[in-house]
N, C-alpha and C positions, 0 to 999 in steps of 0.2 A: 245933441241934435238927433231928433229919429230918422232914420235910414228911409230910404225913399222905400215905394213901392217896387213891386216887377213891375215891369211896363208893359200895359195893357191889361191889369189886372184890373181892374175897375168894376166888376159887378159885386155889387152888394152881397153879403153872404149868404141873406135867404133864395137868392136869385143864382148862386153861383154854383156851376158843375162841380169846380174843380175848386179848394182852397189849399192853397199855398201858406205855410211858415217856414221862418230860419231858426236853426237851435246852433247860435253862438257857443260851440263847445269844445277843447280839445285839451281837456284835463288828464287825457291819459295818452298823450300826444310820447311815442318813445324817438323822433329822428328831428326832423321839422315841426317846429310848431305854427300859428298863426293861423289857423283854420279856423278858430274863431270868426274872424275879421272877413270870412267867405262871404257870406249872407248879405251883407253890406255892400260888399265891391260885385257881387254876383247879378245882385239887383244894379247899379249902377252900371254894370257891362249891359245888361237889357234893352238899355235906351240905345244900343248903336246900329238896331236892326228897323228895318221895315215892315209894318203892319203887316202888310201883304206877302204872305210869302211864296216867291216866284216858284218854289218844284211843291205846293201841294196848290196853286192857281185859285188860292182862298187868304181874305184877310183875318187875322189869329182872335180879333178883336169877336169873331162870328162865338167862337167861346167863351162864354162866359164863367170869369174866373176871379177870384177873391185874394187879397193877400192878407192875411190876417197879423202879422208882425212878426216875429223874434219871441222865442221862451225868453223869461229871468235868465239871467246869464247862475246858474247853477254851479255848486261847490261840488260833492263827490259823485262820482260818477252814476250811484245807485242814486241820487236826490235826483235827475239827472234825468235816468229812465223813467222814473215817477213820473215826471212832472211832464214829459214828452208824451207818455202814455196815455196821459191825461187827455191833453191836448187831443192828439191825435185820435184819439177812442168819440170823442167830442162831434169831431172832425165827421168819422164812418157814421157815430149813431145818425148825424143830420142826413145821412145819404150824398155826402158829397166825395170827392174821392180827393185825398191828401197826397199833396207833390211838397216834399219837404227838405229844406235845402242845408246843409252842413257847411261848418261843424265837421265832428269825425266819424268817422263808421260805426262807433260806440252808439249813436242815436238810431241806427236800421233797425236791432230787434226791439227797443222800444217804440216803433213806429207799427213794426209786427203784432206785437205784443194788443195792439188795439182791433185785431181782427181776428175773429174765426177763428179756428185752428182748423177748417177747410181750404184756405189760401197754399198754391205753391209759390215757393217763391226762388227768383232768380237772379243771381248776380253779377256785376262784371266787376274784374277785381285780376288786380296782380300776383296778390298771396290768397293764402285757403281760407286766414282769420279761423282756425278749428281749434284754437287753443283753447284748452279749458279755461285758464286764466294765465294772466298775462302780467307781471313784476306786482303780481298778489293780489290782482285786481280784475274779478271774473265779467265785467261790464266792458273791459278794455277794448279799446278800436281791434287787434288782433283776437279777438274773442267774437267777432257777432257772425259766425255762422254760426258759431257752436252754440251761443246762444237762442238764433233763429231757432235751429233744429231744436233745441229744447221745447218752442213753443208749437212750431209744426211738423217734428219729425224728421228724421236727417233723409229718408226717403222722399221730401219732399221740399230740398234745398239744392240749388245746384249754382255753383259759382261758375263763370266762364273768364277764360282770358289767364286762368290762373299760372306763373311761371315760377313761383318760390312758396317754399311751406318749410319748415322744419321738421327734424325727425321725428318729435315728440307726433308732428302732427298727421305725418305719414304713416305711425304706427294706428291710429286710432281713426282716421280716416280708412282705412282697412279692416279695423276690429270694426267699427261701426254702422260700415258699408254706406259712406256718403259720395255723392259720386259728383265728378267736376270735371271741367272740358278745357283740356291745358291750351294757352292760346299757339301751342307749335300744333297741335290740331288743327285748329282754327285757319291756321297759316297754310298747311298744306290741304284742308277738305274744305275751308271757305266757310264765312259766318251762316250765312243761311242753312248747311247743314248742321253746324254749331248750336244754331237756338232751337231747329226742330228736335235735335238730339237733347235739349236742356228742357225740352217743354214735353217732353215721352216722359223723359224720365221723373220729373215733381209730379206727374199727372194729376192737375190739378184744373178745374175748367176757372177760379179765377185766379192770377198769378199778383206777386207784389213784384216789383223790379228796383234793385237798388243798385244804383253807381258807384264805385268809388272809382273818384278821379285818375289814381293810378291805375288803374284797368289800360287806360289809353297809355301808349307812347309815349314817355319826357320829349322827344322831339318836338311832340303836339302838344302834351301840358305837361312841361317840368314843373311848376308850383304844386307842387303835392308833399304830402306827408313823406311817404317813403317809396322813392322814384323806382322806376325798377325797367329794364331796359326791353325791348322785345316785343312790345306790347301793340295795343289795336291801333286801328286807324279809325278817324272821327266817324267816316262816312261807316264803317263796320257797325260803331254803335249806333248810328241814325238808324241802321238798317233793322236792328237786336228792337230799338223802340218800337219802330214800324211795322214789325211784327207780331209783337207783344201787345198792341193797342190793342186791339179788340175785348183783351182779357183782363186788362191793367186795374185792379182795383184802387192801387197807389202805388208811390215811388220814392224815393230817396235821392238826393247827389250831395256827396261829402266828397271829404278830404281835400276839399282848393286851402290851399295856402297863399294868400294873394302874392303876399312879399319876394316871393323866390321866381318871379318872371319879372315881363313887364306890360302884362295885364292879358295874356295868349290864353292861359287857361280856364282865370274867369268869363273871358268871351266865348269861348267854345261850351263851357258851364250854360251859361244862360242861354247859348244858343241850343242843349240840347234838350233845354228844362222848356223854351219855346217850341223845338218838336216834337215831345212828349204832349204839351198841351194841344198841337193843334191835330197830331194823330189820334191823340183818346176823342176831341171831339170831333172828326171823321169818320170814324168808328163807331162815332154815337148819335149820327147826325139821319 
């Protein structure tokens, strides 16, 4: 049976601002798995909201937006990249701007990978992901900053929210001088200093922004790969979107795992992939 659409995605692709796909993927899944099955339950959580949405006093419908479906469900991780890049490269050359929904973190720099190497780009995320490679697998969801920076420069990467990294990856986030905004920052100087300070630093005038779902609290979305405690609050990243519109070329939300709530995260998912959509078209309106 095919997955529905997002809801209110309904404009034809040559007509549409914004195209939307899911990449069913989470082959290098190392805690939780099941983030395949996000795309699917993510779109399904979409249908629980109202057209209209009451704090921008616009209906979402006013944008027009495409769903384009789901990649092949893909074997290794590098087939994987390919085939995203693809897509996604697709996606920019028509001039439309890709919001691409996970799956695992493994699919952000293949999403990058389809743009410019003028883009900065910005993350919210629990850990660094600066691993070169990950249980021998350099595409691995703990690998995509390091692989972003590959394609845009680690000057011009900046994860936020971050509260866990490994040694390996402390050493080399220092030799390579990549810089990230721990979310105990965040906590005590406030998000809003937090993204101006993420948006100095990639200096870049158009930004990509990607999610991963642990970024946020387990309080607010335990269904994640690898939960990690400490973390934002929803309304902090409405506010990271909200800011970032104006600049957004595209976006990314991975790591939902449906199975591990009972259905908390994928709703706040689609609920943030709807305020993504209706701040880029505010910003473009």
């Amino acid at each position: 049976m095919a997955a529905p659409r997002f809801a209110d995605a309904v404009a034809k692709y040559e007509d549409a601002r914004i195209a939307l796909f899911g990449v069913p993927y989470d082959r290098t899944c190392s805690f939780r798995g099941g983030s395949r099955y996000a795309p699917r339950a993510i779109r399904e959580a979409s249908y629980n909201f109202e057209t209209y949405m009451m704090d921008h006093q616009r209906d979402i419908r006013e944008v027009p937006v495409a769903d384009l479906g789901d990649t092949p469900a893909f074997g290794p991780s590098a087939e994987m990249v390919e085939g995203v890049t693809k897509m996604a490269t697709d996606v920019v050359r028509a001039g439309k701007i890709p919001i691409v929904v996970g799956g695992e973190h493994s699919l952000a720099p293949a999403v990058v990978r389809a743009f410019p190497k003028d883009v900065g780009v910005i993350g919210i995320d629990a850990h660094l992901d600066f691993r070169d490679q990950y249980l021998e697998d350099r595409w691995s969801h703990a690998c995509s900053a390091r692989r972003i920076a590959d394609h845009v420069g680690v000057e011009h990467v900046v994860y936020m929210g971050v509260r866990s990294y490994s040694a390996e990856e402390r050493e080399d986030l220092e030799r390579l001088g990549l810089t990230y905004v721990s979310v105990y920052d965040i906590h005590d100087r406030g998000i809003r200093a937090a993204t101006e300070r993420a948006l100095k630093s990639v200096n870049r005038d158009k930004i990509y922004l990607t999610i991963d779902m642990d970024g946020v609290d387990p309080a607010y979305a335990p269904a994640v790969g690898n939960p990690e405690p400490f973390g934002l609050a929803p309304l902090q990243v409405k506010n990271v979107i909200a800011r970032l519109a104006p600049d957004l070329v595209g976006m990314d939300l991975n790591e939902v795992s449906p199975a591990w709530d009972f259905g908390q995260t994928t709703v706040l998912a689609a609920r943030l992939i709807r305020e993504a959509i209706m701040a880029i078209g505010e910003a473009r309106s």
